[in-house]
C-alpha positions in Angstrom: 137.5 17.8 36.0 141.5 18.3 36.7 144.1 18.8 34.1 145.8 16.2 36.3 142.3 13.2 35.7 144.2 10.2 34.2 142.4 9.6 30.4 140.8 6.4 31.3 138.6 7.9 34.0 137.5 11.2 31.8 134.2 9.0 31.0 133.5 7.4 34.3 129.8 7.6 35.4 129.5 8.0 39.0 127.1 5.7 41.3 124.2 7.9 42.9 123.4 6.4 45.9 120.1 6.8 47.2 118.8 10.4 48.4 119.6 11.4 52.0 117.6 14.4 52.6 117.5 14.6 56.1 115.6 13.5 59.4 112.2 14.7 58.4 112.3 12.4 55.6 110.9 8.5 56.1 114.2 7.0 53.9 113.0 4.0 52.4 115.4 4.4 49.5 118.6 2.4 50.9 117.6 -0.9 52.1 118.8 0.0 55.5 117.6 -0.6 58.9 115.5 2.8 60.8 116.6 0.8 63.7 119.4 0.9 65.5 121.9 -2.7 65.6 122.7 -4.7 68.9 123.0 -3.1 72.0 126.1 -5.4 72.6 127.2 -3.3 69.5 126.4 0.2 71.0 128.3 -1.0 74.2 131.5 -1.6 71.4 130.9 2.0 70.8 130.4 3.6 74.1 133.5 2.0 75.4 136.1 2.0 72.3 139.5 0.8 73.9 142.9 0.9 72.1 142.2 3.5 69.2 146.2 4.6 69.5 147.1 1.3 68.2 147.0 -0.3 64.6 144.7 -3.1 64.0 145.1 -6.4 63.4 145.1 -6.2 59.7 144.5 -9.6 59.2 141.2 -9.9 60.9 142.3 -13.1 62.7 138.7 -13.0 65.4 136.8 -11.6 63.1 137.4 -14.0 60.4 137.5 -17.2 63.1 134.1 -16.1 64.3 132.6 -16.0 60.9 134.2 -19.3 59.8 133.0 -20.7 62.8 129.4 -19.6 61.4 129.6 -21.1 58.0 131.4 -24.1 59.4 134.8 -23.1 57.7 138.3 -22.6 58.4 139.2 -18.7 58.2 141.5 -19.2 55.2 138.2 -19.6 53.9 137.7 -15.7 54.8 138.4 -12.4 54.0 137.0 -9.3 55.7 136.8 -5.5 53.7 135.4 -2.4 54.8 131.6 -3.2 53.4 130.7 -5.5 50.4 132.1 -2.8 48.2 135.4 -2.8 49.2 135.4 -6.7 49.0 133.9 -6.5 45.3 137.2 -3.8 44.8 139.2 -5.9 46.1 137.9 -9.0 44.1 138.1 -6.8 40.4 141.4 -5.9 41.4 142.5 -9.4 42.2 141.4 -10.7 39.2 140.4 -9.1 36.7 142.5 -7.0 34.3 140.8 -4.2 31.2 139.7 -6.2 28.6 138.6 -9.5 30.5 135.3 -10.3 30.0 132.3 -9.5 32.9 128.6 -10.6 32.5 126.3 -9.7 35.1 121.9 -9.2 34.6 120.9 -5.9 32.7 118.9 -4.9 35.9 120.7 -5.3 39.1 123.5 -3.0 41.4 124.5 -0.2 39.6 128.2 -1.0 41.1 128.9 -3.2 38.8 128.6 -1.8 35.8 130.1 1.1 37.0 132.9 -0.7 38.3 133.4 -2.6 34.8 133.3 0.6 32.6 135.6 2.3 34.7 138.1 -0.4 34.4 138.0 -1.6 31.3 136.4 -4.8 31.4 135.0 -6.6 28.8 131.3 -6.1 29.9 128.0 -7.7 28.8 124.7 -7.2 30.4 122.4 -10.4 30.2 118.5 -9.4 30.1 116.1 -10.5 32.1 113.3 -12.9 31.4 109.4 -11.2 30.9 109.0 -11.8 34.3 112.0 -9.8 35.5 113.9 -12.7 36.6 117.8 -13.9 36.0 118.2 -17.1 34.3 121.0 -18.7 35.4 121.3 -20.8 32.4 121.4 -17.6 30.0 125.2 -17.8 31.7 126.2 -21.6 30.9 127.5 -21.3 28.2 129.2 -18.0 28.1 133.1 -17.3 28.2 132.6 -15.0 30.7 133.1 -14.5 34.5 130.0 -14.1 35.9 128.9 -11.4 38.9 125.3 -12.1 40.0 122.8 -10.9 43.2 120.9 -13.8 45.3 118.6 -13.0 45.9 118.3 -10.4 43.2 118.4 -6.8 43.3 116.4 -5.0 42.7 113.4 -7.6 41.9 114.0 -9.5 45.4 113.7 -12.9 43.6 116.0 -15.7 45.3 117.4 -18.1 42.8 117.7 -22.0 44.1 121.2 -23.3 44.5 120.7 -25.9 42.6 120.9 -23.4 39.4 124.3 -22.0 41.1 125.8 -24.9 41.3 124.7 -25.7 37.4 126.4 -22.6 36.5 129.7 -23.2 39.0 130.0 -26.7 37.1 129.3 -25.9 33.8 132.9 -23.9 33.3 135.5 -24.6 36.2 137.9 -22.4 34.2 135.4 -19.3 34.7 135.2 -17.3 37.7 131.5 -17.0 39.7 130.8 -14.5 42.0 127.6 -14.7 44.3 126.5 -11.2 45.8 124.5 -12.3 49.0 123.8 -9.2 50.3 120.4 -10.2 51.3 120.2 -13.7 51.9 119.6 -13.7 55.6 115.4 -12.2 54.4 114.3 -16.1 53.8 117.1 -17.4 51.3 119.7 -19.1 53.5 119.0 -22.6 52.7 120.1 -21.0 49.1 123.2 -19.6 50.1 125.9 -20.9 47.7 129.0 -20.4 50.9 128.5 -24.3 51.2 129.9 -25.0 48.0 133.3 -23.5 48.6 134.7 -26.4 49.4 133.5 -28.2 46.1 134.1 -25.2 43.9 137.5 -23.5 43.6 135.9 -21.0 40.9 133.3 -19.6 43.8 133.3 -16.4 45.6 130.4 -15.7 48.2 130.0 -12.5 49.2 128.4 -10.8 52.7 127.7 -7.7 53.6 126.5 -6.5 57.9 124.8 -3.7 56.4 121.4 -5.6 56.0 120.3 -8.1 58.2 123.2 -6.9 60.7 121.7 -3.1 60.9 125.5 -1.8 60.1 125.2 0.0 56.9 127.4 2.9 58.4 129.2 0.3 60.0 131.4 -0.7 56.8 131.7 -4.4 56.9 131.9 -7.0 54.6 133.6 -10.2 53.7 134.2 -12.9 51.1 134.4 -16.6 51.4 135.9 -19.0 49.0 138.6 -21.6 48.3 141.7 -20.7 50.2 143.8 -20.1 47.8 141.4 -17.3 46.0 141.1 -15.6 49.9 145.0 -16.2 49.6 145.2 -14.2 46.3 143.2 -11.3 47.6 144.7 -11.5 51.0 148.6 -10.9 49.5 147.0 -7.9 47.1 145.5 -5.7 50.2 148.0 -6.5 52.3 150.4 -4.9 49.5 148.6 -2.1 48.5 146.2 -0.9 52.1 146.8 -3.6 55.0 145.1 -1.7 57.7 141.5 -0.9 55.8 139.2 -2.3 58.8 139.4 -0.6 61.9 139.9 -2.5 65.0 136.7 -0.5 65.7 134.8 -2.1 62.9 136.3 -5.1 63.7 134.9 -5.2 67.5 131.5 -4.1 66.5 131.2 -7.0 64.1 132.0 -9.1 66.2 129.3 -7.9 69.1 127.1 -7.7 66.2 127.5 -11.9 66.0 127.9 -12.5 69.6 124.0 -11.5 69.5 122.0 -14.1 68.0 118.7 -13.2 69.6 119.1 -9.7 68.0 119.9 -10.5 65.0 117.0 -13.3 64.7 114.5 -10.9 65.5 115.3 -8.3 63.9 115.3 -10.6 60.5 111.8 -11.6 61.9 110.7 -8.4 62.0 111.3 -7.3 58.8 110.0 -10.5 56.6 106.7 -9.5 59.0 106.8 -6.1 57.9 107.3 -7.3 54.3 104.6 -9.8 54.0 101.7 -6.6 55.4 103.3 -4.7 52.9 103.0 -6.7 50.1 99.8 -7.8 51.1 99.0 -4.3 51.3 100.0 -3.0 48.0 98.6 -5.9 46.2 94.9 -5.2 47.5 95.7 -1.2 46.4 96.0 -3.0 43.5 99.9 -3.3 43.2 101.9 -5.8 41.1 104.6 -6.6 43.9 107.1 -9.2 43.2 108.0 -11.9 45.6 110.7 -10.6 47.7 113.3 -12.5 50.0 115.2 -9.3 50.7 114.5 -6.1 53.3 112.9 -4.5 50.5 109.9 -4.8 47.9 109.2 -3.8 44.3 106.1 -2.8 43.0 104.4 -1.4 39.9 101.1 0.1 39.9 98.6 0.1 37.2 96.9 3.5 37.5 100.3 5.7 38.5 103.8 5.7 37.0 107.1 4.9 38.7 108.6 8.3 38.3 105.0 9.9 39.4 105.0 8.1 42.6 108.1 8.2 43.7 108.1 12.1 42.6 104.5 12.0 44.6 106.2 10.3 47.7 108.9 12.6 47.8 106.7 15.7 48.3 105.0 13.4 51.2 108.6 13.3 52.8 109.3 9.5 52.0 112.2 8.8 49.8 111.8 4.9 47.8 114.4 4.1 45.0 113.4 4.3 41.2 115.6 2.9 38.2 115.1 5.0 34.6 115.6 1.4 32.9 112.8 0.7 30.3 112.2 -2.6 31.7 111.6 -1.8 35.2 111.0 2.1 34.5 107.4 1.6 36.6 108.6 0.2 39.5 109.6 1.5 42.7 112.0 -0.3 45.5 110.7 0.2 49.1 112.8 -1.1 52.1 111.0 -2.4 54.8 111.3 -0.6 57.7 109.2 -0.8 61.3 105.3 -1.9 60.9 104.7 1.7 61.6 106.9 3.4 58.9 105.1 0.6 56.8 101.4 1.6 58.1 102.5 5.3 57.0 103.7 4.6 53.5 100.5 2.4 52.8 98.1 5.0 53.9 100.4 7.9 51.7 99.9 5.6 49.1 96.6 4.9 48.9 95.9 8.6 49.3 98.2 9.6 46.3 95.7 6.7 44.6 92.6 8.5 45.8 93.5 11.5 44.1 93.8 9.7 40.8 89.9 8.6 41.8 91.3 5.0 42.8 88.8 3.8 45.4 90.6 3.1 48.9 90.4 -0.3 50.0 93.1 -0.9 52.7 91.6 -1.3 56.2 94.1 -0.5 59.4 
């Protein structure tokens, strides 16, 4: 590190993002898409207008158009480059070192990162046995509260009903709802109606998932108006101009394309249920997912010796070195090919360990 580091960052643990090892590897370790987004979106790309100009850095038709989709008026909505930058701009907003943070034990690195880095006042809730988060764990604590639905990394999608529980059970505490993945089967979950009834909610989205725009950068938040106001006056202080009009226009082709984007979620909850079904006859503990991705646990090999086993096979999953989840691996779901492959890698890294094959193609 520089002479120049400021004090308060000398400790800081970096987030490692998942391995990118190049094209000859079948990345499963991301939770992106290995297929490419709207064409309408490609068409944004191949015919980029206006690039000498500064963009609207307010968002006004991005954040109409996804109003529109949650029924909302786009004070409701704020739009950051990725669900990162949103979650920045939320801690930065408000939260100050010292306030308190909980969030589950097992979920997105970020956050703990994030809360370590600044100063908060942190505390990691455990899971249940059964590796999920009980919202009620949460009632009755003093602090904010930063929490995945469905979950990451277990995939388990937590009913509104317990969201709203938690919203009402401290109106003076701040909630904030990471719905990264709730397009996979847990939209009639999604807390982004409760808004309106809940000035202590923020919602956050992400395109990188179900929209197929990981490298796209774009996210957004929806809440009360006067929270979007809050975090509205903050980036237009300190970086006004951090979506492109590019990434603007591409989301925005991105949700002109309903068909797209309805079959490509499709797809992918297809592709999920083989794979789980899959696993689970190679004798697989696989949790039930409503996400693009699946964790698993196998009886007869460890996490680390099948994801190290994988890797030599050219296919990157994710693993976690956290006691409680130390033997499972996260696999996205990717085409019903890339899955075929991965099964049949699999179940011969199980057949060398004299586990009898038992998947049929």
């Amino acid at each position: 590190m520089s002479t120049f580091l400021a004090k308060s960052f000398e400790t800081i643990v970096a987030y490692k993002p998942g391995e990118q090892l190049g094209d000859d590897y079948l990345k499963l370790n991301a939770n992106e898409s290995s297929q490419e987004p709207s064409p309408r979106v490609l068409e944004v790309l191949k015919n980029a207008q206006n690039l000498n100009y500064y963009n609207d850095p307010c968002q006004h038709k991005l954040r109409q158009k996804l109003a529109d989709l949650h029924s909302l008026d786009k004070t409701n909505v704020i739009v950051g480059t990725g669900a990162d930058d949103v979650l920045d701009l939320i801690f930065r907003t408000f939260f100050e070192r010292g306030d308190k943070l909980a969030f589950p034990k097992v979920t997105y690195p970020f956050y703990k990162g994030y809360a370590d880095t600044f100063g908060y006042d942190a505390l990691e809730v455990p899971l249940t046995k059964d590796l999920r988060v009980d919202l009620s764990d949460y009632e009755k604590l003093p602090h904010a509260v930063l929490v995945v639905n469905p979950d990451a990394p277990t995939g388990f999608l937590k009913p509104l009903s317990a969201i709203k529980k938690l919203l009402a059970s401290n109106l003076e505490r701040l909630v904030i709802v990471d719905e990264a993945y709730i397009d996979f089967g847990g939209t009639s979950q999604s807390a982004i109606p409760l808004v309106e009834e809940f000035s202590n909610l923020i919602v956050v989205r992400t395109f990188s998932k179900s929209r197929q725009l990981a490298g796209g950068r774009i996210g957004y938040a929806v809440a009360c108006k006067e929270l979007i106001k809050d975090m509205e006056d903050l980036k237009m202080t300190v970086n006004p101009f951090n979506v492109s009009l590019l990434q603007e226009e591409v989301a925005l082709a991105s949700l002109e394309d309903e068909f797209h984007f309805e079959r490509h979620v499709k797809e992918i909850i297809e592709n999920r249920d083989f794979l789980t079904s899959a696993l689970r006859i190679l004798g697989f503990k696989v949790l039930n997912s409503k996400t693009n991705f699946i964790y698993a646990s196998s009886p007869v090999i460890s996490g680390e010796e099948l994801y190290e086993k994988l890797r030599e096979h050219h296919i990157l999953v994710r693993r976690y070195d956290i006691a409680e989840v130390k033997d499972y691996v996260r696999i996205t779901i990717g085409t019903k090919q890339e899955m075929h492959r991965l099964v049949s890698e699999v179940d011969a890294i199980l057949k060398e360990k004299d586990h009898v094959k038992s998947v049929n193609f």
